[in-house]
C-alpha positions as CSV (number, residue, x, y, z in Angstrom):
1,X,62.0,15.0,-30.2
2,X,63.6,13.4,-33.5
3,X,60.1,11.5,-34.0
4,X,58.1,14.6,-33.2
5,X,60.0,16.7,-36.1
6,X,59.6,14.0,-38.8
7,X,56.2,13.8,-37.9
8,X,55.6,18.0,-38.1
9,X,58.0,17.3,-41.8
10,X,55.5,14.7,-43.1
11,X,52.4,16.9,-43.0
12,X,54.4,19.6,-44.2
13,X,55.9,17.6,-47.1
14,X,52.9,15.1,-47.7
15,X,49.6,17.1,-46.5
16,X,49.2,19.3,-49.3
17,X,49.3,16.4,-51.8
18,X,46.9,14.6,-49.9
19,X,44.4,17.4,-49.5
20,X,44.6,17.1,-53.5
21,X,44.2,13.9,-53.6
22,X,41.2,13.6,-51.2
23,X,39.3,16.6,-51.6
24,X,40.1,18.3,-54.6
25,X,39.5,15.3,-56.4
26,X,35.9,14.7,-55.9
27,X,35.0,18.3,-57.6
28,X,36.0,17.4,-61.0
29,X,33.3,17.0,-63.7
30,X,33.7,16.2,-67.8
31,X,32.1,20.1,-68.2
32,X,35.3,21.2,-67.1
33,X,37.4,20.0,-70.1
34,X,36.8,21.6,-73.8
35,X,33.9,19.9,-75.6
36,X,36.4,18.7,-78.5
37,X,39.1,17.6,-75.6
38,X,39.7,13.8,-76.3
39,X,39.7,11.4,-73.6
40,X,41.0,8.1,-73.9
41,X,42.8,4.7,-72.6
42,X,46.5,3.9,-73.5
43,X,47.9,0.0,-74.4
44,X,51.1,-0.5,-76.1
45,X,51.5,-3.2,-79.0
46,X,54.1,-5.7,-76.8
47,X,52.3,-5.3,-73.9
48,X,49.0,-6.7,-74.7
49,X,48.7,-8.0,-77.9
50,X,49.9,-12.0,-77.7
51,X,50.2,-14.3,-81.0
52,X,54.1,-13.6,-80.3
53,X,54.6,-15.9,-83.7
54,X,51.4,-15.6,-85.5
55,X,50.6,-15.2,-88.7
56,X,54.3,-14.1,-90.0
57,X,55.3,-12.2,-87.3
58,X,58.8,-12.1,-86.4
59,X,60.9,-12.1,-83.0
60,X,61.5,-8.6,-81.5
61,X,63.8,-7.5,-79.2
62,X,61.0,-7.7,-76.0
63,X,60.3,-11.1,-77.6
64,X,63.7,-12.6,-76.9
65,X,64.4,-10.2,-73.6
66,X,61.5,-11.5,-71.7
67,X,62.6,-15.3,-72.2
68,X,66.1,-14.8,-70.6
69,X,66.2,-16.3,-67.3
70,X,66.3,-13.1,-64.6
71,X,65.1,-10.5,-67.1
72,X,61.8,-10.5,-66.0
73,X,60.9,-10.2,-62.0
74,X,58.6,-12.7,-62.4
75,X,59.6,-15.3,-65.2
76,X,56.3,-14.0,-67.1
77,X,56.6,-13.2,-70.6
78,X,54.5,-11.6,-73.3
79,X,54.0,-14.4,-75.5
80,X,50.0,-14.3,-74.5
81,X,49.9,-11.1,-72.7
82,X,46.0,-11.0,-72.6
83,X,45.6,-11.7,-76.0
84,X,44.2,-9.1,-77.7
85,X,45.4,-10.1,-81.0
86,X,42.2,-12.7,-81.0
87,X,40.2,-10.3,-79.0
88,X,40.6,-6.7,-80.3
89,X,36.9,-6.7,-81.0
90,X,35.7,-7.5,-77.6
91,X,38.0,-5.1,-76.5
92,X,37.1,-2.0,-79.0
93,X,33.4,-3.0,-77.3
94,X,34.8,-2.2,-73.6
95,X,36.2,1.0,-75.1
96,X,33.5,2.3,-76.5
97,X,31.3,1.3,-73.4
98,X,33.7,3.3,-71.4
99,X,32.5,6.2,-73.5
100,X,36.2,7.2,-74.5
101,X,36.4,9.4,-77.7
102,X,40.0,8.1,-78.4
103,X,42.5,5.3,-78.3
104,X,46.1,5.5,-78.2
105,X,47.8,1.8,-79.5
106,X,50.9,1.4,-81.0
107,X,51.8,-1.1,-84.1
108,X,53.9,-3.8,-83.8
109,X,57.3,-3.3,-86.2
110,X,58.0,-7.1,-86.4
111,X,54.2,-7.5,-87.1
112,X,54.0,-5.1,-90.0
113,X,57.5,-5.2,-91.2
114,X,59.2,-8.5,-90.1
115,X,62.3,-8.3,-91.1
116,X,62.4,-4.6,-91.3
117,X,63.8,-3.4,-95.1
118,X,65.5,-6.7,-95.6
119,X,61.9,-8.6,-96.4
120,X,58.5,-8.3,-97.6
121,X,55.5,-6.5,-95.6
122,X,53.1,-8.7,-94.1
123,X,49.6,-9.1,-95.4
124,X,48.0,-10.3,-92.0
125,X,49.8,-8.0,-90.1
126,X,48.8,-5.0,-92.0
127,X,45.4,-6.2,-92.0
128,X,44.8,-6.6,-88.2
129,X,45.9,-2.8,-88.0
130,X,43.3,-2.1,-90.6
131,X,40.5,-3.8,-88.6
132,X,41.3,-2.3,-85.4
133,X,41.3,1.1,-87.0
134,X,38.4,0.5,-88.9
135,X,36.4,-0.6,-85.5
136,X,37.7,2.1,-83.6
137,X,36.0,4.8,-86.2
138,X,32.6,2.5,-86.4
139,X,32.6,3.1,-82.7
140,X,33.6,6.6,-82.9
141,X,36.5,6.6,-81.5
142,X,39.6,8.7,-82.7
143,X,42.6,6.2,-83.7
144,X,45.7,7.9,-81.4
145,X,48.7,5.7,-83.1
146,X,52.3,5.4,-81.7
147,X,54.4,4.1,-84.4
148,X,57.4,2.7,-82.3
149,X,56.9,1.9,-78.2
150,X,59.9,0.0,-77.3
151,X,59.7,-2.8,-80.0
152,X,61.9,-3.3,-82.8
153,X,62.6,-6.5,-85.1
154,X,65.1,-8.9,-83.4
155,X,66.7,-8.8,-87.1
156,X,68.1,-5.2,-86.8
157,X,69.1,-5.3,-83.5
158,X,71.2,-8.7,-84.4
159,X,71.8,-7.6,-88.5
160,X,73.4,-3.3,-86.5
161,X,73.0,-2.9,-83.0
162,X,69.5,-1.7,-83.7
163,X,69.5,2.2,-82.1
164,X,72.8,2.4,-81.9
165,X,73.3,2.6,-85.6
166,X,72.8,5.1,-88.3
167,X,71.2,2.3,-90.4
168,X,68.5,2.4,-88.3
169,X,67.3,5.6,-90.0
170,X,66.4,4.0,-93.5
171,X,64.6,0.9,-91.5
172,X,62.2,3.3,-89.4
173,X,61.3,5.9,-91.8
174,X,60.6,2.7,-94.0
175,X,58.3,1.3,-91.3
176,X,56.8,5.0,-90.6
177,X,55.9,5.5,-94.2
178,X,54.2,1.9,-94.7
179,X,52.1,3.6,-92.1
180,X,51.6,6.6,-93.2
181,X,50.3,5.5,-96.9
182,X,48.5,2.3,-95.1
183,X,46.6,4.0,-92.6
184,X,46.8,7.8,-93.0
185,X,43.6,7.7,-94.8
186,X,42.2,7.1,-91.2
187,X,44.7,8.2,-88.9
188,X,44.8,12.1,-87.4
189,X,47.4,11.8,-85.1
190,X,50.9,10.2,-85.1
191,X,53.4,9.6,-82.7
192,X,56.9,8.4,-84.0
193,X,58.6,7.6,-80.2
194,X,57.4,6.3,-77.2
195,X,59.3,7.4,-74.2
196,X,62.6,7.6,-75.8
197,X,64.6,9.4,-73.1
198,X,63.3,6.1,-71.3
199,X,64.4,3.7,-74.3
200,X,68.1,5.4,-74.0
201,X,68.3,5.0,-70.4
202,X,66.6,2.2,-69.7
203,X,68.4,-0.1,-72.4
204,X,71.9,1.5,-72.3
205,X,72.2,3.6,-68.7
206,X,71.1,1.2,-66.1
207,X,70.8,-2.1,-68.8
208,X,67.1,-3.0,-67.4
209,X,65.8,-3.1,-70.6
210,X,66.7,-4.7,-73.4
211,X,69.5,-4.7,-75.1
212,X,70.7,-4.1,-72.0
213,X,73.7,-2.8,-72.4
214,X,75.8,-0.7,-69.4
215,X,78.8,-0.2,-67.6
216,X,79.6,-2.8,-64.8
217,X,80.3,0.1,-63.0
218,X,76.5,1.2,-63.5
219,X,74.5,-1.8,-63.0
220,X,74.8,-5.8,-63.9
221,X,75.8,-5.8,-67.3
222,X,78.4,-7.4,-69.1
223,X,78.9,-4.9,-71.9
224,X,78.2,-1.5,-73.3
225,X,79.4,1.7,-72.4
226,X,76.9,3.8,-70.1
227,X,78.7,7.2,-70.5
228,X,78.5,7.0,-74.9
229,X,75.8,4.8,-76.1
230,X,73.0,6.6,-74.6
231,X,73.2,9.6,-76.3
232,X,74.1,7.5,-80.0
233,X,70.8,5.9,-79.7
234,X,68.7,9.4,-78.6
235,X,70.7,10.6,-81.3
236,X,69.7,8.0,-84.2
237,X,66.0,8.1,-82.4
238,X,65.8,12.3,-83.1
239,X,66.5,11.6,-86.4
240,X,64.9,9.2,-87.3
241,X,62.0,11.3,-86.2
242,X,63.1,14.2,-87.9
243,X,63.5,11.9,-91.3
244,X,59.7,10.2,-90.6
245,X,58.3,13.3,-89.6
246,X,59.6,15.6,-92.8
247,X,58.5,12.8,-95.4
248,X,55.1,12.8,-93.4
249,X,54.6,16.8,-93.8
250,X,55.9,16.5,-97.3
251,X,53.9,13.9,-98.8
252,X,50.8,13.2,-96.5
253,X,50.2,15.6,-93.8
254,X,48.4,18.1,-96.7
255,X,46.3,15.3,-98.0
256,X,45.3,13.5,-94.6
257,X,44.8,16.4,-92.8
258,X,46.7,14.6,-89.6
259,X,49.4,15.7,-87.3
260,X,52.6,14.2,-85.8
261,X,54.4,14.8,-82.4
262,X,56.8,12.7,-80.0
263,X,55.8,11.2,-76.5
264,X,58.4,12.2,-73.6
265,X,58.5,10.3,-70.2
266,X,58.0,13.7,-68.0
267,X,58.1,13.5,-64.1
268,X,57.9,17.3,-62.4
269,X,61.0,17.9,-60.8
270,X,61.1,19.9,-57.1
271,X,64.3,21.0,-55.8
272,X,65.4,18.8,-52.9
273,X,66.3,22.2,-50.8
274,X,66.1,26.1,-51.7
275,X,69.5,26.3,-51.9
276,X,70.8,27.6,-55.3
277,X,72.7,24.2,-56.0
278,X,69.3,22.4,-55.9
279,X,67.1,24.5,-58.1
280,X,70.2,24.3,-60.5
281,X,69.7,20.7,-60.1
282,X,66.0,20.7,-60.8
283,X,66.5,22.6,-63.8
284,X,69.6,20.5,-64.9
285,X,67.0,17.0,-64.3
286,X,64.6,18.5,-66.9
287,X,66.8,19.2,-69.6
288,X,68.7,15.7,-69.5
289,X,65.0,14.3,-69.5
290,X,62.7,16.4,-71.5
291,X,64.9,19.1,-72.8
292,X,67.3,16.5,-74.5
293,X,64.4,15.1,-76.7
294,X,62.3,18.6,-76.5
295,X,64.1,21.5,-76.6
296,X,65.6,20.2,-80.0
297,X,62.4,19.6,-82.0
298,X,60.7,23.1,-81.0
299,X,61.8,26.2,-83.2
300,X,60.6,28.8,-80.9
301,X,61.6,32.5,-80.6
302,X,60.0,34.7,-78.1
303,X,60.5,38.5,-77.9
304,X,62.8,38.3,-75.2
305,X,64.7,35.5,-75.8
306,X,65.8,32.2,-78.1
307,X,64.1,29.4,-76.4
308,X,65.9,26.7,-78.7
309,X,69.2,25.9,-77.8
310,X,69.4,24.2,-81.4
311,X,69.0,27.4,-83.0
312,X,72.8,27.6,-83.1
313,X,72.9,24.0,-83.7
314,X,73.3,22.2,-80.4
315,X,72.0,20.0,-77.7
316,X,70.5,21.7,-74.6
317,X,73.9,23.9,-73.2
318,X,73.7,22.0,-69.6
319,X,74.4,18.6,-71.6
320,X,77.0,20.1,-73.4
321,X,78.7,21.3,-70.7
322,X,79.0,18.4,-68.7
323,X,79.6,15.9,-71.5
324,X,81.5,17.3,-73.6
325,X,83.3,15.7,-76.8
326,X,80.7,12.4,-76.0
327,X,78.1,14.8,-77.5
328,X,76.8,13.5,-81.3
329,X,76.8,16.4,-83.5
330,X,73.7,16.9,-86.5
331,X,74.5,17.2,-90.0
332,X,73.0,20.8,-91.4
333,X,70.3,18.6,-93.3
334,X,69.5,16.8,-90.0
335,X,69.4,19.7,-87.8
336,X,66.7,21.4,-90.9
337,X,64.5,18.5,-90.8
338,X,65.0,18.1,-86.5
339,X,63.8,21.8,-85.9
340,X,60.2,22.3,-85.4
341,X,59.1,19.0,-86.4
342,X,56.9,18.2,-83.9
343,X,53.1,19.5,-84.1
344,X,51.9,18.6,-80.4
345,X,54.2,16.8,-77.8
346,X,52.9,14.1,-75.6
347,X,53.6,13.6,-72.3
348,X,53.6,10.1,-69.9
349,X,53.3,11.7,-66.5
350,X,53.3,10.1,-63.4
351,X,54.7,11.1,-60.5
352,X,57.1,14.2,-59.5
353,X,60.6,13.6,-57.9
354,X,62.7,15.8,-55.6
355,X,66.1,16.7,-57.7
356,X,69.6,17.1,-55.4
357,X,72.8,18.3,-56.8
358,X,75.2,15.3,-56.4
359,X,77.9,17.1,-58.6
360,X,80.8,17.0,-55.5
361,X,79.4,13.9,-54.2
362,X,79.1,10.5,-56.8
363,X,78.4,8.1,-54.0
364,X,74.6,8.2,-54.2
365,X,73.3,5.9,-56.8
366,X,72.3,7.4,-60.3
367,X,75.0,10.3,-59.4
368,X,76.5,10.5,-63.1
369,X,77.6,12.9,-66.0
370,X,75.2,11.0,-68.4
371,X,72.3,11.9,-65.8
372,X,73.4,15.5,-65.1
373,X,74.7,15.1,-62.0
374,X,71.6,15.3,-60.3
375,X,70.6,12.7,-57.7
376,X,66.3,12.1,-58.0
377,X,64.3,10.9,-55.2
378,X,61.0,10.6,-54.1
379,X,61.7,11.5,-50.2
380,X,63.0,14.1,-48.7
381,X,64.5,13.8,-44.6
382,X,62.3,10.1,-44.7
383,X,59.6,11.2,-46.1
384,X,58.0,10.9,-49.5
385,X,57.1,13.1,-51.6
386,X,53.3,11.8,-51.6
387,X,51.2,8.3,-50.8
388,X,53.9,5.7,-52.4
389,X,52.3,3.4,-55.1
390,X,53.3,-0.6,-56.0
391,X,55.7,1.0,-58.8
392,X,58.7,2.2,-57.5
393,X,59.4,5.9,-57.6
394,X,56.1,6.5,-58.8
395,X,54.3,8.8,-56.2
396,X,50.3,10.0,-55.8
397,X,51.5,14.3,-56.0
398,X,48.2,15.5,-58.3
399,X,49.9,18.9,-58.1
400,X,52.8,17.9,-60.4
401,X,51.0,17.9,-63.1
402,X,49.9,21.3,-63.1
403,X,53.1,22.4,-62.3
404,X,54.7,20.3,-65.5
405,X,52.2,21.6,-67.8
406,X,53.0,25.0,-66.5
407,X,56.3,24.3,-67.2
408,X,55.5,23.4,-70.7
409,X,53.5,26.0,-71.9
410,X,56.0,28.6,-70.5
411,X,59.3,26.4,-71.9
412,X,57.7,25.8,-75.3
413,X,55.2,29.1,-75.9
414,X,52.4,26.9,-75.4
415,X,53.0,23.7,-78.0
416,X,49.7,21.6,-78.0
417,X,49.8,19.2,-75.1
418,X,48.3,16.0,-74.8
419,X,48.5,13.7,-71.7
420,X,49.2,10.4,-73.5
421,X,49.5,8.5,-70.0
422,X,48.5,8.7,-66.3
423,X,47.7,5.7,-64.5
424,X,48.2,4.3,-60.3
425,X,49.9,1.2,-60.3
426,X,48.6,-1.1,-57.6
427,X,49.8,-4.6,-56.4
428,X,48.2,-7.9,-57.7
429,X,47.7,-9.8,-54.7
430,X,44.9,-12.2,-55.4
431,X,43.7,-12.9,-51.7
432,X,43.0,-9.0,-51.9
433,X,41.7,-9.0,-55.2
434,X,38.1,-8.4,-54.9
435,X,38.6,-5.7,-51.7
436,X,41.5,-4.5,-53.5
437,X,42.3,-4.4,-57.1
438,X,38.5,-4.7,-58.7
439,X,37.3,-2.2,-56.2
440,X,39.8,-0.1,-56.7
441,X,38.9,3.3,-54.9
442,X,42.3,4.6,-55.1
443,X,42.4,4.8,-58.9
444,X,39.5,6.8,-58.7
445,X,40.5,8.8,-56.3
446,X,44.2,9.4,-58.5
447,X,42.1,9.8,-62.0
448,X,40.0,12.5,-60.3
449,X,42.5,14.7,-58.4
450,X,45.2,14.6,-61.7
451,X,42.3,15.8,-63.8
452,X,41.5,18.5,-61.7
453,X,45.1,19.2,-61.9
454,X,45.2,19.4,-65.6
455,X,41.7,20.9,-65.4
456,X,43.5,23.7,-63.8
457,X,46.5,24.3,-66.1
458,X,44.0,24.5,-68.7
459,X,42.1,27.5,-67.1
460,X,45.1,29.3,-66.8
461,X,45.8,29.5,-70.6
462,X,47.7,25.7,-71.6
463,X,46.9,24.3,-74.8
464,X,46.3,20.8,-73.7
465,X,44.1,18.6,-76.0
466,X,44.1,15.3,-74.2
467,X,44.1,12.9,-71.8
468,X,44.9,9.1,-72.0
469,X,44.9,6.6,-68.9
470,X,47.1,3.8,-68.8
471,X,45.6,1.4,-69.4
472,X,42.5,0.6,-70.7
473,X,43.3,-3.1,-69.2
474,X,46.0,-4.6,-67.2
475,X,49.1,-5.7,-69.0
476,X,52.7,-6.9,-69.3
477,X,54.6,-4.4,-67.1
478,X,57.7,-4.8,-68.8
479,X,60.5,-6.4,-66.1
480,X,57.3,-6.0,-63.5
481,X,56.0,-8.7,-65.5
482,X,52.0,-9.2,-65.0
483,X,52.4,-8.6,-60.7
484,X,51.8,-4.6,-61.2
485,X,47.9,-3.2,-62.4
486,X,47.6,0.1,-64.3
487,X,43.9,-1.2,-65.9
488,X,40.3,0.2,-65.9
489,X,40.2,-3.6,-66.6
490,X,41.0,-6.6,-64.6
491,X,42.1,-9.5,-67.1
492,X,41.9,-12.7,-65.1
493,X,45.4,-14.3,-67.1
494,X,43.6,-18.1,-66.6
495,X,40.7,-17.4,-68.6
496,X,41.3,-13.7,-70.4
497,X,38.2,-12.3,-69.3
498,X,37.8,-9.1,-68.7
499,X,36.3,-7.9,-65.4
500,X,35.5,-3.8,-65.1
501,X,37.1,-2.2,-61.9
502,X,35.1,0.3,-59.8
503,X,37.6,3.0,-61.8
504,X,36.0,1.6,-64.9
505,X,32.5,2.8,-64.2
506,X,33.9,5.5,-62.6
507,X,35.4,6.3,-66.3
508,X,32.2,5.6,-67.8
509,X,30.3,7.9,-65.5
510,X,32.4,11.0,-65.8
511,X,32.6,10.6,-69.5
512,X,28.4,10.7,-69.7
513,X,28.2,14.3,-69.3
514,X,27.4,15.3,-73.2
515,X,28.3,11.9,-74.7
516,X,27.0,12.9,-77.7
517,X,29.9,15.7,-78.1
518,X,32.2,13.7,-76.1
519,X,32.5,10.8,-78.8
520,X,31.4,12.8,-82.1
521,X,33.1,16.4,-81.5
522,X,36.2,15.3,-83.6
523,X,34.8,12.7,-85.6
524,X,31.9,12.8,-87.9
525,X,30.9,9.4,-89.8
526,X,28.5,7.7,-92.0
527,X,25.7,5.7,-90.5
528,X,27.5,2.8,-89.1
529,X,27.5,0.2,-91.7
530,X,29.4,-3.4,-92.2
531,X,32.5,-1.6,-93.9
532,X,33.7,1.7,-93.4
533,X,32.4,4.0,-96.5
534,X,32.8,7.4,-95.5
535,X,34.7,9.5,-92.8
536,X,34.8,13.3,-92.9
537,X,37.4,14.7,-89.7
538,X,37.3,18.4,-88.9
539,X,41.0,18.4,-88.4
540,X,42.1,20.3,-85.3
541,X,44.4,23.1,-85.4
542,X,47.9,22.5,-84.6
C-alpha cells in the first residue's frame, strides 16, 4: 500500500513537469520571441580562459583555491581550462556559427588589473579584451560583459579580506571604471556581479568556495563566522555596485548609450505543503536569495503599495527580523546611490526547490537564521520535484521559470529581464560519451521546454530581453572540477578541440528562423573590414 501511494505521489508531483518537458518542448520556434530578443551562450573568465600566469597576469583567489588539496572534487584545476585565452578566435567562429546574436563573458580582474589599485594596468590584458570585443562585433554579435564573476586578485584578498572589507569599494569601482572608459565605446550592456547572493554563501555560509570561511558548526572550516560575514561581504558587494554603477550613469551611460544591471542566482521556490507556515517559508526563501540583493536596488512605488523595503532605508523586513543587530546598515549617500541603480536584472535560473519552515526545528541541514529559517529541497515525501540532473539540487521543472519570471514582473513592476543562464548539467562518463554526452537529446529537450516557458511569461506581458545558455562549451565547474557538462560544446581536455553536441545544431537550427534580424536587429555595422571602423547601436530602451 506504502509503494502504491508513492507511486500515485510521483505522477502527481513529477507528471506535470515531465509533460513540459516532453511535449511542450517540441512546439517552440525562434518566431515566438521578439525580433530584437537577444539570444546567446554564457562562459565566465576563470572558467575557461587558461594562461593562469600569462602575460602579467596575477594569482586570483580561484587561482590559489583550486590548487589546495581537497578543494576541488576532482584535483582538476583551471590553470588550462580549455584554453581560450590562445583560442578566443576559433571560438568567436563557433559562436557565430551557432547563429547567436549575443555573448555574455566576463573580464578577468587579475588580468586587467593585477594587483588591483596598488599597481599598473596591464597592456596585454586589456588588449585580449579589446580583440574579443572587437571580433564579437565583426561577427555581429552583441558583447554581454560581466565585470566581476567570482574572481578577484589574490592581492586584496591577502592585502584586506577581499569582500569582507570596505576597501574593497575603491578597488572595484577602480576596476569597473578601467572598463567602462576601455570598452564602453563598444559595450551596451554591463553587469557589475555575478551571482553574489551565491558568492556570500558559498564563500562564507557553507565555506565551499573560496575564501572559505564558516562556522565549524556549519561545515569544515577552520575559521570565519557563518552568522556575520555573509551579510559584510553582500554588504561591501551592493555597494560597490551602487558606487560603479552611479559613476557609470554619471560619466558614461549618456555618451555610450549602454545600460547596467546585476545577475542574481534565482531558483522558483514551491511551498513544501499548503499549510500557512510553508508559503511563509517560500516567501521568506526568496527574499534571503533574491530580495536581499533585489529588493534593494529597485525604487519602485506602485499605487497601492511601496514595493521597496529600502525606501525607509532597510534590508528586506523578513531579514531584519530574524537577524537582528548582525544587520549592516547604509550610510545616506550609499543608500542614494543603492536605490534604483539597476537598469535590467539578470537572472541564472536553473532549477525550482520546495521551501519548508524549519523555524521550531534546526536539525535539518541548512536550517539557520542566516538562511531564513527555511529548509530547501528538491523532494517532497521521496520524490523530486522533477527528472534529477548530474548537479545536485538542480532539477528539469520547465514550469519554474514561468512562474519566477511571473514573480518578477509582479515583485519589481516589470524591470527588464534577461535570462543570463539556463543550462542541464549532465555527467562526463567517457565510455558513454558518444551515446551520451555528444548526442545529447536531453539538452535539447531542457533548451526547448524552458524556452517555451519563458516564451510564455513573455505573452503574458514580462519584459524579458534575453536568453543566455550555459555554456557555449564545457568548462571548469568550479569544485565539480571538469566531471560536470553544461556545453553546446564538447572540449576533448587532451587535445582542446571542440566537438558540437546534437544541442549545438539544435541551437543553430532554432536560431535560423530570420537570421538576418536575429544577428543584426541590435547591431548595425560597417562592412566587415580588418579593423573595426564604425559601429552605430540603436540602444534599447531600459
Amino acid at each position: 500500500m506504502e509503494i502504491h501511494h508513492k507511486i500515485q505521489l510521483f505522477f502527481l508531483a513529477y507528471f506535470p513537469s515531465l509533460l513540459v518537458f516532453l511535449c511542450c518542448a517540441e512546439e517552440i520556434s525562434r518566431a515566438e520571441f521578439p525580433d530584437r530578443f537577444l539570444f546567446g551562450t554564457a562562459t565566465s573568465a576563470y572558467q575557461i580562459e587558461g594562461a593562469f600566469l600569462k602575460d602579467g597576469k596575477s594569482l586570483s583567489n580561484w587561482d590559489v583555491f583550486s590548487h589546495i588539496p581537497g578543494k576541488i572534487e576532482t584535483g582538476e584545476n583551471g590553470d588550462v581550462a580549455v584554453d581560450h585565452y590562445h583560442r578566443y578566435l576559433e571560438d568567436i567562429e563557433l559562436m557565430h556559427s551557432l547563429g547567436v546574436n549575443a555573448y555574455r563573458f566576463s573580464i578577468s580582474w587579475a588580468r586587467i588589473l593585477p594587483r588591483g589599485r596598488f599597481g599598473p594596468k596591464n597592456p596585454a590584458g586589456v588588449k585580449f579584451y579589446n580583440n574579443i570585443i572587437d571580433g564579437l562585433l565583426l561577427k555581429g554579435i552583441e558583447p554581454f560583459v560581466t565585470i566581476n564573476h567570482n574572481d578577484i586578485p589574490q592581492e586584496l584578498e591577502d592585502r584586506y579580506g577581499g569582500f569582507l572589507s570596505p576597501l574593497v569599494q575603491e578597488d572595484f569601482v577602480l576596476f569597473a571604471q578601467t572598463c567602462f572608459e576601455t570598452y564602453g565605446d563598444r559595450v551596451k550592456y554591463w553587469i557589475t556581479f555575478n551571482e553574489p547572493n551565491i558568492y556570500a554563501d558559498m564563500g562564507y555560509i557553507s565555506g565551499v568556495f573560496p575564501p572559505a570561511h564558516c562556522l565549524e558548526s556549519y561545515s569544515n572550516c577552520s575559521g570565519g563566522n557563518s552568522e556575520r560575514e555573509p551579510l559584510l561581504v553582500m554588504h561591501n558587494m551592493l555597494i560597490s555596485h551602487a558606487k560603479a554603477s552611479h559613476i557609470y550613469r554619471e560619466h558614461y551611460q549618456v555618451k555610450q548609450g549602454g545600460s547596467i544591471g546585476v545577475v542574481v542566482h534565482a531558483f522558483m521556490y514551491e511551498p513544501m505543503s499548503d499549510q500557512e507556515c510553508d508559503l511563509e517559508a517560500a516567501s521568506r526563501a526568496f527574499a534571503f536569495n533574491i530580495g536581499w540583493l533585489a529588493a534593494i536596488l529597485i525604487n519602485l512605488v506602485s499605487k497601492k503599495k511601496v514595493l521597496d523595503p529600502l525606501l525607509n532605508g532597510d534590508y528586506p523586513p523578513e531579514m531584519h527580523h530574524l537577524l537582528g543587530k548582525n544587520m549592516p546598515k547604509f550610510s545616506p549617500d550609499e543608500l542614494k546611490k543603492i536605490k534604483g541603480s539597476i537598469d535590467f536584472i539578470g537572472i541564472n535560473h536553473y532549477s525550482s526547490l520546495y521551501a519548508e519552515n524549519c523555524s521550531y526545528s534546526h536539525t535539518k541541514i541548512g536550517c539557520q537564521a542566516i538562511k531564513g529559517f527555511v529548509y530547501t529541497t528538491g523532494e517532497r515525501d521521496g520524490i523530486p520535484i522533477g527528472e534529477p540532473t548530474a548537479m545536485p539540487r538542480l532539477y528539469v521543472v520547465p514550469s519554474g521559470l514561468e512562474k519566477l519570471i511571473d514573480y518578477l514582473n509582479t515583485k519589481y513592476n516589470n524591470k527588464p529581464i534577461f535570462v543570463t543562464e539556463n543550462g542541464l548539467s549532465q555527467m562526463d562518463r567517457p565510455e558513454e560519451r558518444d551515446r551520451e554526452l555528444l548526442n545529447d537529446a536531453k539538452r535539447v529537450e531542457y533548451h526547448k521546454a524552458y524556452l517555451a516557458s519563458l516564451a510564455q511569461a513573455i505573452r503574458k506581458g514580462a519584459d524579458v530581453r534575453g536568453y543566455f545558455v550555459w555554456s557555449l562549451m564545457d568548462n571548469f565547474e568550479w569544485t565539480k572540477g571538469y566531471s560536470i557538462k553544461f556545453g553546446l560544446y564538447h572540449v576533448d581536455l587532451k587535445t582542446l578541440h571542440r566537438i558540437p553536441k546534437l544541442s549545438a545544431k539544435w541551437y543553430t537550427s532554432f536560431l535560423s528562423y530570420n537570421s538576418q534580424i536575429n544577428r543584426n536587429g541590435v547591431i548595425r555595422r560597417s562592412p566587415m573590414n580588418s579593423t573595426v571602423t564604425s559601429l552605430k547601436f540603436e540602444k534599447m530602451e531600459i
